[in-house]
N, C-alpha and C positions, 0 to 999 in steps of 0.2 A: 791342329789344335782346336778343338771343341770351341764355340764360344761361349757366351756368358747366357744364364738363362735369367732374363726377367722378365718375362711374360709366357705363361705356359696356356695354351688349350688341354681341356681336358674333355677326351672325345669317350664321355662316357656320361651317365643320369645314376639319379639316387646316390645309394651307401656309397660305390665307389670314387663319384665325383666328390663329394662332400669330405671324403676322409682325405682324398689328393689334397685340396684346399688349404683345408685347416694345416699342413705341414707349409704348403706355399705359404700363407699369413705369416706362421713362422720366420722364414726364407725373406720377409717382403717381397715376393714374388707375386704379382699381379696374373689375376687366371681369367680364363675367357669359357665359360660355359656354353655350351650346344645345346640345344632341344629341341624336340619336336612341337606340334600344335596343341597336344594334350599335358605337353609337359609344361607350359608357359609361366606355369603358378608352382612352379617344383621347389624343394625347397635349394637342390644347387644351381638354381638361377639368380636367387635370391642372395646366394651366400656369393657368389662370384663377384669381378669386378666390372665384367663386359658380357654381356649374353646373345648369341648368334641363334636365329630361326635357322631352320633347317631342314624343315619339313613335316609332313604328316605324320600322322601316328605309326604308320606299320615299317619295323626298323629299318626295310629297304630301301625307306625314302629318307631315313633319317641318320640313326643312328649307324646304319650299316655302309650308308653312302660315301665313299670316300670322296667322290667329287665335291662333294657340301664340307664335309669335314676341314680339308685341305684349303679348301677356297676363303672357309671361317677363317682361320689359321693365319690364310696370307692377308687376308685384308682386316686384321684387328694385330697386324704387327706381332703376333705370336712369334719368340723364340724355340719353343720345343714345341712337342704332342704328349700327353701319357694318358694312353688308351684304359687305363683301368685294369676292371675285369671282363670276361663277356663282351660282348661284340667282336671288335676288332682287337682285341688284347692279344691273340697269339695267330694274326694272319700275317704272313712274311710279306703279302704282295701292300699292303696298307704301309708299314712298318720301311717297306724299300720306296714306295710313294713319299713316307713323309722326309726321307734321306733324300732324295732326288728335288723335291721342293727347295731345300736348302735349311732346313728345320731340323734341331735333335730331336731325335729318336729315345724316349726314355723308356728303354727296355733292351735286351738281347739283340744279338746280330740277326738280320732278315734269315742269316741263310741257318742259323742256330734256330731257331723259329721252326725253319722248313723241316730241318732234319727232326728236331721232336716232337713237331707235331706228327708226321706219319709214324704212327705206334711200330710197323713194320722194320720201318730203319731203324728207329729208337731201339729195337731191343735186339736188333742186330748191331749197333754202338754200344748196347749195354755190354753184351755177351764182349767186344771187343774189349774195355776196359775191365774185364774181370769181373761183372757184377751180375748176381746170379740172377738166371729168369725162369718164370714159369714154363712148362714143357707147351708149346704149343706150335701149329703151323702157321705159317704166312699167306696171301693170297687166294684165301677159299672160295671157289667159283661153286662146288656142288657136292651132296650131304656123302655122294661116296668115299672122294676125298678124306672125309672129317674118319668116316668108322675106318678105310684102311690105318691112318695116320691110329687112333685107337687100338687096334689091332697090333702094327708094326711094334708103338712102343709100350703096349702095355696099359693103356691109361685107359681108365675106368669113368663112369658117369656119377656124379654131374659134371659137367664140362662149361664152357663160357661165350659163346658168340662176341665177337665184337668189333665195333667199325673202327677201320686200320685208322681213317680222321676225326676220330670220335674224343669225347668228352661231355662232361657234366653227366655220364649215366645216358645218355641218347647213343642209338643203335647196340643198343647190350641186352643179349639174351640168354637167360641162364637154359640150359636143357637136361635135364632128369631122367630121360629114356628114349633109347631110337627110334618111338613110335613120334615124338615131336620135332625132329631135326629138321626136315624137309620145310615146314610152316618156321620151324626157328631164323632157318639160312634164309626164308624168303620174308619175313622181319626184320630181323636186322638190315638187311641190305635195303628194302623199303625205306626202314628211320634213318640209315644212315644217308641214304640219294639225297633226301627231304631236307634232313638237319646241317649236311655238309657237304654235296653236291658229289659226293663220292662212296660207291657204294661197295670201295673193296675191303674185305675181311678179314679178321686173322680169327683164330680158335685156342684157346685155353684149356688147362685143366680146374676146374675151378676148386680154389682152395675151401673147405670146407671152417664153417667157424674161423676163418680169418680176422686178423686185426687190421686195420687201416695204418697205416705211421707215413708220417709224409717227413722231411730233412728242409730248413730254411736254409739254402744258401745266399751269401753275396758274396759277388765279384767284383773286380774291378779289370781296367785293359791293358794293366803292367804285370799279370799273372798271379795276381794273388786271389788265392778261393779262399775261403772261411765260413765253416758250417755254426747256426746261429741253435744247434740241438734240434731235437723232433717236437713234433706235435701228435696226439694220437687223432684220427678221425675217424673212428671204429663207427660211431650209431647213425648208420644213415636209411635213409627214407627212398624208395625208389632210385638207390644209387646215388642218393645228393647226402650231403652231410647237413646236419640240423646239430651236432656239440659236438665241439673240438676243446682237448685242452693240450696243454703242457706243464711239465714234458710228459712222456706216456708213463703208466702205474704198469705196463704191461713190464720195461724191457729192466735187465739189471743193469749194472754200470758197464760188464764187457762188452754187453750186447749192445749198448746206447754208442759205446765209443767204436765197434766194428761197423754197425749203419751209418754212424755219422761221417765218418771218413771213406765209406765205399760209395756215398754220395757225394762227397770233396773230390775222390778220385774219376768217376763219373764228369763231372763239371770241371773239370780240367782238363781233361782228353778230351771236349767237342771245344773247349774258348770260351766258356761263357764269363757275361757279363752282368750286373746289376744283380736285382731280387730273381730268385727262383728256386723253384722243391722240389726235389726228386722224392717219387711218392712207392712206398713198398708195401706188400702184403705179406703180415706177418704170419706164420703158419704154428702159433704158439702151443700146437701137441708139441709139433717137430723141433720147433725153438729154430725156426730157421725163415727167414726172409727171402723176397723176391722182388724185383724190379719190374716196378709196374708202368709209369710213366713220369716225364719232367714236365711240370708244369713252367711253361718258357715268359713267369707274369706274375704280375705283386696278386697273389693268394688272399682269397674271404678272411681266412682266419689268421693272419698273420699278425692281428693285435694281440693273439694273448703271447707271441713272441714278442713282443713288445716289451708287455708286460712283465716277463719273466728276466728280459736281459737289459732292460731300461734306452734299448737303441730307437732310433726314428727310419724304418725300413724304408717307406718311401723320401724321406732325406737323401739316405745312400743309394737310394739310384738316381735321385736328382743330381749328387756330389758326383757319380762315377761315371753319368752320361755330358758331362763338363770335363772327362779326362782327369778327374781327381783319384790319389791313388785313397786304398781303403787306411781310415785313422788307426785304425788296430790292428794285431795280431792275435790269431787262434787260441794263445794262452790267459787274451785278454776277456775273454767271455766265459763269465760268470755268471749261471744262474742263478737266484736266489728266492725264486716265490713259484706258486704254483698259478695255473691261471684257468680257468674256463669260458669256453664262450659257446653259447647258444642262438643261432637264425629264427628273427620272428621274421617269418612269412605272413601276409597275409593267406591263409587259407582255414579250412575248417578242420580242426585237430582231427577228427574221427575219417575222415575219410579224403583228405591232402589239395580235394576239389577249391580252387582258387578261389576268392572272398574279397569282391572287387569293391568300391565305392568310397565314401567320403570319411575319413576319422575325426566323429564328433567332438572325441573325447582323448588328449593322451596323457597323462601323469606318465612321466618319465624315471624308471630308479635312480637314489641316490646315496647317497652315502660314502660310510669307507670301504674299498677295494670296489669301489663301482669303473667300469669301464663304458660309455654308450657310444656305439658311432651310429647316428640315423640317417637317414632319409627322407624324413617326411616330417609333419609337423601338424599341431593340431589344426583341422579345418583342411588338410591338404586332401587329396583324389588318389587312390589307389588304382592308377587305368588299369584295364585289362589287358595291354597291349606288352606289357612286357613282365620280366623276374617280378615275381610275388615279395622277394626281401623287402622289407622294408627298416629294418632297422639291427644291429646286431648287439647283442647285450654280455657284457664280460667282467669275470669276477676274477679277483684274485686274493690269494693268502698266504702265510707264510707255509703251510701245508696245504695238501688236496683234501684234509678234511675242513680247513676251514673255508676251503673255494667252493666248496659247495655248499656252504654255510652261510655264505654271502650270495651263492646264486641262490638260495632257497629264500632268502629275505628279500630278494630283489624281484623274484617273479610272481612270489604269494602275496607279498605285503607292498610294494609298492611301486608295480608296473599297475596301469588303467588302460585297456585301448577300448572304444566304443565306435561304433560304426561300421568294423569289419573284423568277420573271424581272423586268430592267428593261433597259431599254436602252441602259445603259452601253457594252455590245457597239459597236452602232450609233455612239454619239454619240463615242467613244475612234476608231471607223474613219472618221467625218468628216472630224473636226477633223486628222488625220493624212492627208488628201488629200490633192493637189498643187493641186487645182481650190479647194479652201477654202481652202487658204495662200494661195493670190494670190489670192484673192478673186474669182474668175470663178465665181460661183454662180447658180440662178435658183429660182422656186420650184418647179420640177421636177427638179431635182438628183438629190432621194432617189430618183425612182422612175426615174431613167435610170441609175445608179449602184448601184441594189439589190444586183445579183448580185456584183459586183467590192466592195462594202463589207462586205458578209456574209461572200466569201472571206477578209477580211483578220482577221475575229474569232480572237482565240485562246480555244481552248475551255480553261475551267479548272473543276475540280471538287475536292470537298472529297478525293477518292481523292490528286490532286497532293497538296495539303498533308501527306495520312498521309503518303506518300512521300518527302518532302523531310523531314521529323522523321526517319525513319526513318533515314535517310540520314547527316541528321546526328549520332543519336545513334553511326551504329556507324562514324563517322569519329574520334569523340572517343572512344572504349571502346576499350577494350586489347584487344579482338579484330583491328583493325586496320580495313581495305577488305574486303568482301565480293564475293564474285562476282556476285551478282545485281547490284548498285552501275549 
């Protein structure tokens, strides 16, 4: 029997520590924050109830460290771990560390972990429970390989490199002709040694104009799976996603109800447990999906599921890593709003380069159908040392024309950030496309669209503001109108 949690570590910084929290205050569950030296002045050290040093800035001494992590844990009387996102959120050996301490574990089984993180087994599990996968090989040591395997079955270029322990868009190399394979295969394998200490590969057919749809499931350890609907994540930037909404404008209702349950059946044939997505690429000529990978960890975008089905996602995996069974049945989830969210990163909208330093300035949106979870706070440090997010911003309506109606008022009229680029630029000339209102999007959008969404930017600086005061004040002063005016 699980014990009781009241006192959680939360071995993660920023958006995702802060968003764990705020469900703990709920719970009165008492959190214990980590950080490094740069992060001291964070804002979830601030928001917590106990804050553990940890080490330096660079995450091997910190964030990545499991000996510091664990160590916090046991000497601030921590009941559980929840790793977050990033970092340690989907390593089996962290995950079988904090089980071995004597601490819950709040996420999936180690050895669920193990299995989908290697994309190699994952989609030879996939292919076991009946869930369709793209045509591709396993284990690619060298480019001959790749064109027999093209040859044998037919498949044609563009194709897709990717590291078998990969994520977040690291060791993924798209290729367009056999004159780039050789430099492609010795790329990928490069980011992947670098980004996850394993440099083996599989190869794809890459779908063309594809859709992103990811499936939120929870579990629980008495066998009950329940899919929470999709989300689409179709516009993404170097392979990361920057707007997600739900549920997708792509699928109909048979198609929504054939993913949703070929991801239940998925997560049921490995055991899973708690939050997790089984993420598919939709091939919307063909009207036909593929199995792309599980993500084995409470998801970025898992607020506008939130929003759409009124649950507390990170709740229920604090309830079901206690041996609680899940409060509902399948029939009991109802969606009834649409939702959107969009990633303010620090960086510079035109060209993605990171935009480090201090936020002078934040006016935060507000309103109805506002959703904010941040990060950071006015006066706070953007280091350089790690994820650019800093804040995630989410709308919702009773339709997706009014969710975007409410991201449009939220990102033009009254978000402010000063200090450092983000790209609000960018995500404000999106969501005002004609191609993203009707929903003809794919995951190449951004980069066939750059140059025309960058012209639509209005450039503003703090010079406007003096001038508009100015302005006003000598409309209202007994001098009258000005000729500079």
């Amino acid at each position: 029997m699980k014990k009781e949690i009241r006192s959680l570590l939360v071995a993660n910084r920023g958006v995702p520590a802060v968003r764990i929290m705020h469900t703990c205050r709920d719970r009165k569950i008492s959190t214990i924050a980590v950080y490094s030296t740069p992060d001291r002045l964070s804002h979830h050290v601030f928001m917590a109830d106990k804050a553990v040093h940890i080490g330096e800035a660079p995450p091997a001494e910190s964030y990545l460290n499991m000996d510091r992590l664990i160590r916090a844990a046991k000497d601030t009387g921590a009941d559980a771990v929840h790793p977050g996102w990033g970092f340690l959120a989907e390593n089996e050996e962290f995950a079988q560390r904090v089980i071995d301490a004597g601490l819950v574990w709040v996420g999936p089984s180690p050895d669920v972990i193990r299995m989908m993180g290697d994309k190699i087994e994952a989609k030879i599990i996939a292919g076991r429970a009946n869930v369709p996968t793209i045509p591709g090989i396993s284990n690619v040591d060298d480019p001959d390989r790749i064109r027999q395997w093209m040859r044998d079955e037919g498949v044609t270029f563009p194709i897709i490199i990717k590291a078998s322990a990969g994520g977040g868009g690291k060791g993924m190399v798209k290729v367009e002709e056999d004159s780039q394979m050789s430099q492609a295969v010795a790329q990928a394998r490069s980011e992947a040694k670098k980004a996850f200490g394993d440099d083996k590969l599989l190869v794809e057919k890459y779908i063309e104009r594809g859709r992103h749809i990811e499936v939120q499931i929870v579990a629980d350890e008495h066998g009950n799976v329940v899919h929470l609907f999709e989300r689409e994540c179709t516009l993404q930037r170097r392979n990361q996603k920057i707007i997600e909404e739900a549920p997708s404008p792509t699928l109909d209702d048979n198609l929504r109800q054939e993913i949703c349950f070929t991801a239940v059946r998925l997560m049921r044939e490995i055991g899973y447990s708690t939050a997790g997505t089984v993420e598919f690429i939709f091939d919307a000529h063909a009207r036909r999906f593929y199995f792309l990978e599980v993500n084995t960890r409470l998801q970025v975008e898992h607020g506008i599921t939130e929003l759409i089905t009124g649950l507390d996602i990170v709740g229920i995996m604090l309830d079901v890593s206690m041996g609680k069974r899940l409060p509902f049945n399948q029939s009991d989830i109802r969606p009834n709003r649409w939702a959107l969210e969009v990633r303010l990163n620090a960086e510079d909208p035109k060209t993605f380069s990171p935009s480090f330093g201090t936020i002078t300035r934040l006016q935060i949106p507000q309103g109805p159908g506002v959703r904010i979870s941040s990060g950071a706070y006015e006066g706070a440090d953007i280091p350089p040392y790690y994820d650019s997010l800093f804040m995630l911003l989410m709308s919702a309506g009773a339709d997706r024309e009014d969710a975007i109606r409410v991201m449009d008022r939220s990102l033009s009229r009254n978000l402010r950030v000063e200090g450092v680029k983000t790209l609000a630029p960018l995500l404000l000339s999106i969501i005002r496309h004609p191609a993203f209102i009707s929903g003809e999007v794919s995951t190449r959008f951004i980069e066939e669209h750059m140059d025309e969404l960058i012209s639509r930017f209005r450039e503003s600086t703090s010079e406007d503001d003096v001038l508009k005061i100015a302005r006003y004040v000598a409309e209202i002063s007994a001098l009258g109108p000005q000729k500079w005016m």
